[in-house]
C-alpha positions, 0 to 999 in steps of 0.5 A: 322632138324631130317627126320621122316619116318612114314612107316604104311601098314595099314595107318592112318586114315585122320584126324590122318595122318593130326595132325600127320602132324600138329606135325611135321611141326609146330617143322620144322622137315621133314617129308614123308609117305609110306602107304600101301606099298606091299612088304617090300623091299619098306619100306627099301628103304624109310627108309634109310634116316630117323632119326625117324620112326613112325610104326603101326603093320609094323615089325622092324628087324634086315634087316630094322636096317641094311638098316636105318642107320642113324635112331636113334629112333622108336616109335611104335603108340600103345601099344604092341611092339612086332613087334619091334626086341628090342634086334637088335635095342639096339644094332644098338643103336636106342631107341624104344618107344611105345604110352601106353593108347592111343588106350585104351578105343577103345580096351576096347569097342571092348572086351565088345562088342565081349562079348555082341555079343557072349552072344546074339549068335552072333544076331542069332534070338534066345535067349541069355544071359546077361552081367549083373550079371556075372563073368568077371575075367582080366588077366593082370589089364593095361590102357586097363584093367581097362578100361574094368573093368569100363564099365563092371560094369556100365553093372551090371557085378561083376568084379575080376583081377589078375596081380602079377604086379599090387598091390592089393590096385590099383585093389581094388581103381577100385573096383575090386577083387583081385585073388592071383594066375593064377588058380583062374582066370579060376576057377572064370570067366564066361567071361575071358578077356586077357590082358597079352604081348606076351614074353617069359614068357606068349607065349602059357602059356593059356594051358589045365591045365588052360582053363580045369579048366573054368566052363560050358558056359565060354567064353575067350576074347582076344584083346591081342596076339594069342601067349599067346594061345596053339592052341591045347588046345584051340582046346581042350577046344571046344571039351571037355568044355561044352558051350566054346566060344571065341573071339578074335582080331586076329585068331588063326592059327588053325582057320579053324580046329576050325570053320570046328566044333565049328563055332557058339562058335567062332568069330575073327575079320577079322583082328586086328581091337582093334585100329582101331577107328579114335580117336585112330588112332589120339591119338596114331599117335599125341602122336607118333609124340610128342614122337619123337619131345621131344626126339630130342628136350629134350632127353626125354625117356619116353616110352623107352622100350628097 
């Protein structure tokens, strides 16, 4: 039966490393784990007789193909991928597959309680603001967007998106209010959440000309990639918009420049913690697992992406 490598730095919580398991066993197939490994010549030794592996944030690339030879699918437990050399792994002929809308309603609650968080001050003592009544524009209208729509509404908040993917009928069946073009989602928000992937289109394309155009106090939110951000102009924002705040899953590289000046307007997580709930962690491991077993036993290629 097919050898399942579940290689995770950052490991699974318990109860998701036991379904995963769980999975695994109950379709015969074999299994091990390397968990918070340190140097990333264990990962290609462990990798070398898997079929299958099952990743979190670890990176896939041209050395690890080159040392998985007999791998033939990788499934990423979330929903970005971009850890994954897509290119490399078509043409070492291995499927990768990611586990959308699994980790979904824990980044959602993350987004809205960083904005809460900002909007008090950061629980200084002294008076902040609230959500409700305010303008909260989603860059990008996915599994996490719309989740975030959702309870940012149930708080009171009036809600617009824009995402040239999406048609207008499914942000309105959200009631949503469609923006027509990229400007219009600076112009409008009093919070902006991203949820745009880190490609070659969108890396450093939130530039000066659109965060210039945020009105006084507008805080940007990012549970998406650091990559999206020119750093400069972000540094910029804080020095020339009045009241700019942001927060984000994961530091900018230019963090230290940043909060040297403008530390009570900035919070980061200490690490990318969007997924890191333990349903999530269950729902995307299980679903990782169910992906490689329907692969193998269907040929199913679902959540192929490459």
């Amino acid at each position: 039966m097919p050898k399942v490598l579940i290689a995770t730095e950052k490991p699974f919580a318990a109860e998701a490393a036991a379904r995963i398991k769980a999975e695994l066993e109950a379709a015969k197939y074999d299994y091990s784990f390397l968990e918070s490994y340190t140097d990333v010549s264990e990962f290609h030794a462990a990798v070398k007789e898997a079929e299958a592996l099952i990743i979190r944030s670890d990176k896939v690339d041209e050395a690890v193909l080159n040392a998985a030879t007999k791998l033939k699918i990788v499934v990423r437990a979330g929903a970005g991928y971009d850890n994954v050399d897509l290119k490399a792994s078509t043409a070492h002929e291995v499927v990768v597959m990611n586990t959308p809308g699994q980790n979904s309603n824990a980044v959602a609650e993350l987004a809205i309680g960083m904005m809460i968080y900002m909007a008090r001050g950061k629980f200084n003592g002294k008076s902040g603001t609230e959500l409700a009544g305010k303008k909260l524009v989603l860059f990008g209208f996915g599994y996490i967007a719309r989740l975030v729509g959702r309870m940012a509404r149930g708080i009171g908040m009036e809600v617009y998106a824009y995402d040239p993917y999406i048609a207008n009928e499914v942000m309105l069946k959200e009631e949503v209010k469609p923006l027509s073009k990229v400007e219009d989602i600076f112009k409008t928000g009093d919070y902006v959440s991203l949820h745009i992937p880190a490609n070659a289109e969108t890396k450093k394309s939130i530039n000066w000309d659109l965060l210039s155009l945020l009105p006084v106090g507008a805080t940007l939110v990012n549970t998406a990639r650091k990559e999206v951000l020119d750093e400069e102009a972000l540094l910029k924002a804080f020095a020339e918009k009045k009241g700019f705040r942001y927060v984000s899953d994961v530091a900018p590289d230019n963090l230290a420049a940043i909060t040297e000046q403008f530390a009570d307007r900035i919070y980061c997580t200490p690490k990318k913690m969007g997924a890191q709930t333990e349903e999530a962690n269950t729902n995307a491991g299980v679903a990782a697992a169910k992906q490689i077993i329907a692969f193998f036993e269907k040929g199913d290629k679902t959540f192929k992406v490459n």
